[in-house]
C-alpha positions in Angstrom: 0.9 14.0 -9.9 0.8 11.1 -8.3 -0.8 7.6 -9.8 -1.3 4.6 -8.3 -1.9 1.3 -10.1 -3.9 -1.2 -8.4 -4.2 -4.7 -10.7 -6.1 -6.7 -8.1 -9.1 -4.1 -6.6 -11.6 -5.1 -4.4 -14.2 -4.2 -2.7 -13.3 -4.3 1.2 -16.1 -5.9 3.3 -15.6 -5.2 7.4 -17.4 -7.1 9.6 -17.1 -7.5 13.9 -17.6 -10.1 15.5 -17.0 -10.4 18.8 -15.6 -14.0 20.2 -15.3 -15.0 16.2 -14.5 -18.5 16.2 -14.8 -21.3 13.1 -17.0 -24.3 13.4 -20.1 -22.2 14.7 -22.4 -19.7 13.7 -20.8 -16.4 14.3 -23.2 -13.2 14.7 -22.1 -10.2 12.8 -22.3 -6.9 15.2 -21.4 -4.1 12.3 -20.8 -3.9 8.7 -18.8 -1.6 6.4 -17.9 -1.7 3.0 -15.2 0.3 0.7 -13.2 0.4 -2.2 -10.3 -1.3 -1.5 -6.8 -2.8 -2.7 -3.3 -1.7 -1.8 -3.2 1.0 -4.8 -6.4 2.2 -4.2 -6.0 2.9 -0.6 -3.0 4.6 -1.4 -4.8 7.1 -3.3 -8.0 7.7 -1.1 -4.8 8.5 1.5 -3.0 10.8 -1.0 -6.2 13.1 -2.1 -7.7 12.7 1.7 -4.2 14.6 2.7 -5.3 17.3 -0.3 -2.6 16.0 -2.9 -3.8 15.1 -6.5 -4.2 11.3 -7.4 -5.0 9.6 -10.1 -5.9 6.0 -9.6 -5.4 3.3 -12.4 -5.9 -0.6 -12.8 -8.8 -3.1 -13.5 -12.0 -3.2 -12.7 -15.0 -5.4 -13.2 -18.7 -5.6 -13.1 -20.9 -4.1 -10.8 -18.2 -4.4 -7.8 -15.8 -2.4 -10.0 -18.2 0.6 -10.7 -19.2 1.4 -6.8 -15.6 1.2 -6.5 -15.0 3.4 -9.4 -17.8 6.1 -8.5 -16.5 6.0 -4.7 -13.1 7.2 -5.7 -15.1 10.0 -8.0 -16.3 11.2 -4.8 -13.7 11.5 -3.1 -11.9 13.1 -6.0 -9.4 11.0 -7.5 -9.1 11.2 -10.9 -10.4 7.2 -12.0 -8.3 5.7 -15.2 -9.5 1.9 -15.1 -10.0 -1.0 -17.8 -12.9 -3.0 -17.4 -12.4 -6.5 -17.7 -14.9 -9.5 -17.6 -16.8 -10.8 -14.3 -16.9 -9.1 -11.0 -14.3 -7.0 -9.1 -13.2 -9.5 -6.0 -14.9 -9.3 -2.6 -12.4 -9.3 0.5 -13.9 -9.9 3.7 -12.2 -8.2 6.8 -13.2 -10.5 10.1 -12.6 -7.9 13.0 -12.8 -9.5 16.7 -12.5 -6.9 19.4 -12.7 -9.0 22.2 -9.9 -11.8 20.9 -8.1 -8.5 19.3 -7.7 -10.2 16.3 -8.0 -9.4 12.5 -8.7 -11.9 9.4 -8.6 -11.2 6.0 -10.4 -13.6 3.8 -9.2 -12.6 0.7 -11.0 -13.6 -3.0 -7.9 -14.0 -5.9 -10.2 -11.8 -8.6 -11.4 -12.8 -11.8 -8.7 -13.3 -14.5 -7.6 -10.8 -17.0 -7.1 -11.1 -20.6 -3.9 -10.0 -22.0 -5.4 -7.4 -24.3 -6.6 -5.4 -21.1 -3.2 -6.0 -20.0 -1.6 -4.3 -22.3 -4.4 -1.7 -22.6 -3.7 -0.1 -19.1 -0.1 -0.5 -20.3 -0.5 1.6 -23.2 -2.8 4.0 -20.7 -0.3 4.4 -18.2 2.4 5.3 -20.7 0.2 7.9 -22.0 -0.5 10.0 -18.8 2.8 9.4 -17.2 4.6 12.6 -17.2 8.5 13.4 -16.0 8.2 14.5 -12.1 5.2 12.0 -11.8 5.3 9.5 -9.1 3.7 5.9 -9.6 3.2 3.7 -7.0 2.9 0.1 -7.9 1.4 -2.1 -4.9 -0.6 -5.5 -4.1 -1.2 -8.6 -5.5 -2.1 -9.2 -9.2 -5.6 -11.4 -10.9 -4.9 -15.1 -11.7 -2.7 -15.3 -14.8 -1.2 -12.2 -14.9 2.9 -12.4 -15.1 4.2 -12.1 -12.0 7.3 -10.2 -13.7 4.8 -7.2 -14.5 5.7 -4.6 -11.7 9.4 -5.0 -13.1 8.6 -4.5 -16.8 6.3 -1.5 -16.0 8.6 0.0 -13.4 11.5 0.2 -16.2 8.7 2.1 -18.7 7.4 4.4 -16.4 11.3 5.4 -15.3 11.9 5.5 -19.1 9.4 8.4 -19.0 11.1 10.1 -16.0 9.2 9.4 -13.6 9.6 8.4 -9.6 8.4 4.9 -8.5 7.3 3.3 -5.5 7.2 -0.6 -5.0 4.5 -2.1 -2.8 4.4 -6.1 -2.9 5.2 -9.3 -1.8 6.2 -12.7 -3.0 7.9 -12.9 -6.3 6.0 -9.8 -7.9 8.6 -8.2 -4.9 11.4 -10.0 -5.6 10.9 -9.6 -9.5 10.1 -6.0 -9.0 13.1 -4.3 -7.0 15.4 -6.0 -9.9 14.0 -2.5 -12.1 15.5 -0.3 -9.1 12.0 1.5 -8.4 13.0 4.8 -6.3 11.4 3.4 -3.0 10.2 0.4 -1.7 7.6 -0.2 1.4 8.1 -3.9 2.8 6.7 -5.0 5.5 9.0 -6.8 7.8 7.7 -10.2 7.2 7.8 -8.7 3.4 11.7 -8.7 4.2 12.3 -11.8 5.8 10.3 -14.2 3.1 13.1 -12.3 0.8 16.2 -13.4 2.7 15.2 -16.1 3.7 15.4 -15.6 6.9 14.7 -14.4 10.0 15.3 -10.7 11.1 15.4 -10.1 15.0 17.0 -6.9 15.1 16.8 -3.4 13.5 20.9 -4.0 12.5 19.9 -7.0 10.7 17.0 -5.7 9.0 19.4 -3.0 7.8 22.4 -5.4 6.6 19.7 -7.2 4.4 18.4 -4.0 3.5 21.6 -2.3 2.2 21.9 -4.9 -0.1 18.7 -3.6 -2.3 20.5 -0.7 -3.0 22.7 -2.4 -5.4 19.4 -2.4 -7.6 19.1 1.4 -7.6 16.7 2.0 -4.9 17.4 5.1 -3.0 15.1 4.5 -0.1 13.6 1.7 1.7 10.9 1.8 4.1 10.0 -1.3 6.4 7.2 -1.3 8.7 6.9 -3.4 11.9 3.5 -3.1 12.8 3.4 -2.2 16.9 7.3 -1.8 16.7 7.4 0.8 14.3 9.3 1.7 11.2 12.5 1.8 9.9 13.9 4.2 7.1 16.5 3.7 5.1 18.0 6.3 2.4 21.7 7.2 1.5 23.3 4.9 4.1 21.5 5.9 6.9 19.1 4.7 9.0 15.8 5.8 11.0 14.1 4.2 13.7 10.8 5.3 14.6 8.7 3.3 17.7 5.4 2.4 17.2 2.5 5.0 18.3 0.7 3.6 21.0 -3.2 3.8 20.0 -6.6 1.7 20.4 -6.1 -0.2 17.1 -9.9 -0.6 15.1 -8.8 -2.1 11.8 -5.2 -3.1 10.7 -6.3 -3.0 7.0 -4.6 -0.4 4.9 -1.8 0.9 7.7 0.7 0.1 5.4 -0.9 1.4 2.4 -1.2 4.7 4.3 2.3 4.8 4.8 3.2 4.2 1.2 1.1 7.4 0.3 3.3 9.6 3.2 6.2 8.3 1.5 4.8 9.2 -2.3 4.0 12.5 -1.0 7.4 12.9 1.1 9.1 12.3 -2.2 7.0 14.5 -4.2 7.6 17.3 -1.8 11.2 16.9 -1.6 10.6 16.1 2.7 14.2 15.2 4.7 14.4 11.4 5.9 13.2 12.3 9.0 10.1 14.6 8.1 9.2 11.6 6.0 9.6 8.5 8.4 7.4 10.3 10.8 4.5 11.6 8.4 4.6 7.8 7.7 4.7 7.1 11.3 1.4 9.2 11.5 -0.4 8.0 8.4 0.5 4.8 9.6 -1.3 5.4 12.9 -4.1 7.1 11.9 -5.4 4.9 9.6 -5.2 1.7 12.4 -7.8 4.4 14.6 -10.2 4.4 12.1 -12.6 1.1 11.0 -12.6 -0.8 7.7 -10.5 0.7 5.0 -11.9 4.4 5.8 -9.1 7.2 5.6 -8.2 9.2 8.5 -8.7 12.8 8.9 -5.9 15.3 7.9 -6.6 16.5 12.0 -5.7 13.3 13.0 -2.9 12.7 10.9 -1.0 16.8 12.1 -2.0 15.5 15.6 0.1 12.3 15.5 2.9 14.1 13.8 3.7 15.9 17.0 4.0 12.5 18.5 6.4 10.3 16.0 9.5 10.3 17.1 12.5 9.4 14.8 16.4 8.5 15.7 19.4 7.8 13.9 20.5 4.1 14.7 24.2 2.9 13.8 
């Protein structure tokens, strides 16, 4: 089974506008609304590819139950606390004449430490050895930013695969557990070091450092310039797949569930980098946080192309 935990949800509001601009009255062309944050894109990704999911985290108010009951419906198995106030609105801002995307993102109501520890407890329970849990986005004002670490040593305690998905210092707080995998983002990467990373050589001499920690693979997306993998040493390059890019929002959460489902199944490096590759891919093709078809995905595997580099 797979289980993603997703402390920050919210509901994912997509709106074009063409020639967006600030200081004027823009005119909003479409709208589309989904359940949303990292985790819970993971999972719509994971059960859309016909893999079980179950979804964990918090929840709140009215927001919180169209996001659960859209997950139901899709058929994810739903685990969430409910916490007081709403679930966070995040608005997407998608120009296709400029070719630009904006995220204008709410930082969700706060959550008392008794519902903390409640999903804690929660988790714990259903964890079983062989289960993978994926731990991904931001978390609601308040909440320790040392939380992915603590829970990422629990749910290994139980024998069970993890996944990392985060920034900041939940990130750099987080990998100090030694979760199995971790999916940064290249920018994800530099903010770590500390510097700039020009080169897929340098991204991989900062990168081999993280296995000190215990993680066994590392996966770094570059948006238009691909992906790198990085497990036992070795390392993957895959180019980006040239495509008429709708939405940007969830691309990398798509590629953290081809890596949770790579693991689960056991896939070589290379089978995983480019079922990333095509998640990856897929999802940019399709608007709002909306999950590509399983057609869409097989088609794009026959065009990701991996090679070993170094």
């Amino acid at each position: 089974m797979i289980i993603t935990v997703t402390l920050n949800p919210a509901l994912d509001k997509t709106v074009q506008i063409s020639d967006f601009a600030v200081d004027r009255v823009n005119r909003i062309e479409t709208v589309r609304i989904d359940a949303g944050g990292k985790g819970i894109n993971v999972a719509k990704v994971v059960r859309c590819l016909g893999f079980p999911c179950a979804a964990m985290g918090f929840l709140s108010g009215r927001a919180g139950q169209l996001i659960e009951e859209s997950l139901q419906e899709q058929g994810i198995v739903c685990d969430f606390v409910y916490t007081p106030g709403e679930t966070r609105t995040n608005v997407k801002i998608i120009d296709p004449l400029r070719r630009t995307h904006t995220d204008l993102n709410e930082p969700g109501p706060e959550t008392p430490p008794s519902a903390v520890d409640d999903l804690k407890n929660r988790l714990l329970q259903r964890v079983r050895p062989g289960d993978l849990v994926v731990f991904s986005g931001s978390v609601p004002p308040h909440v320790d930013t040392d939380i992915y670490r603590k829970w990422i040593a629990l749910v290994k305690g139980r024998g069970a695969d993890t996944i990392l998905d985060a920034d900041g210092e939940l990130f750099r707080k987080g990998i100090l557990s030694g979760p199995g995998a971790i999916k940064p983002n290249i920018h994800e990467m530099e903010m770590l070091c500390q510097k700039p990373l020009e080169t897929p050589a340098e991204v991989q001499n900062e990168a081999e450092k993280l296995f000190a920690y215990g993680i066994d693979t590392i996966l770094v997306s570059m948006g238009a310039r691909g992906a790198l993998f990085l497990h036992d040493k070795q390392m993957l390059v895959t180019p980006g797949i040239e495509t008429l890019v709708k939405s940007t929002v969830g691309a990398g959460d798509a590629m953290v569930a081809a890596l949770a489902i790579a693991r689960q199944r056991g896939d070589s490096p290379r089978d995983t980098l480019r079922l990333a590759a095509a998640c990856g891919t897929a999802c940019v093709m399709t608007e709002g946080t909306q999950m590509p078809s399983p057609e869409t995905v097989k088609r794009l595997l026959s065009q990701a192309q991996t090679e070993i580099h170094g």
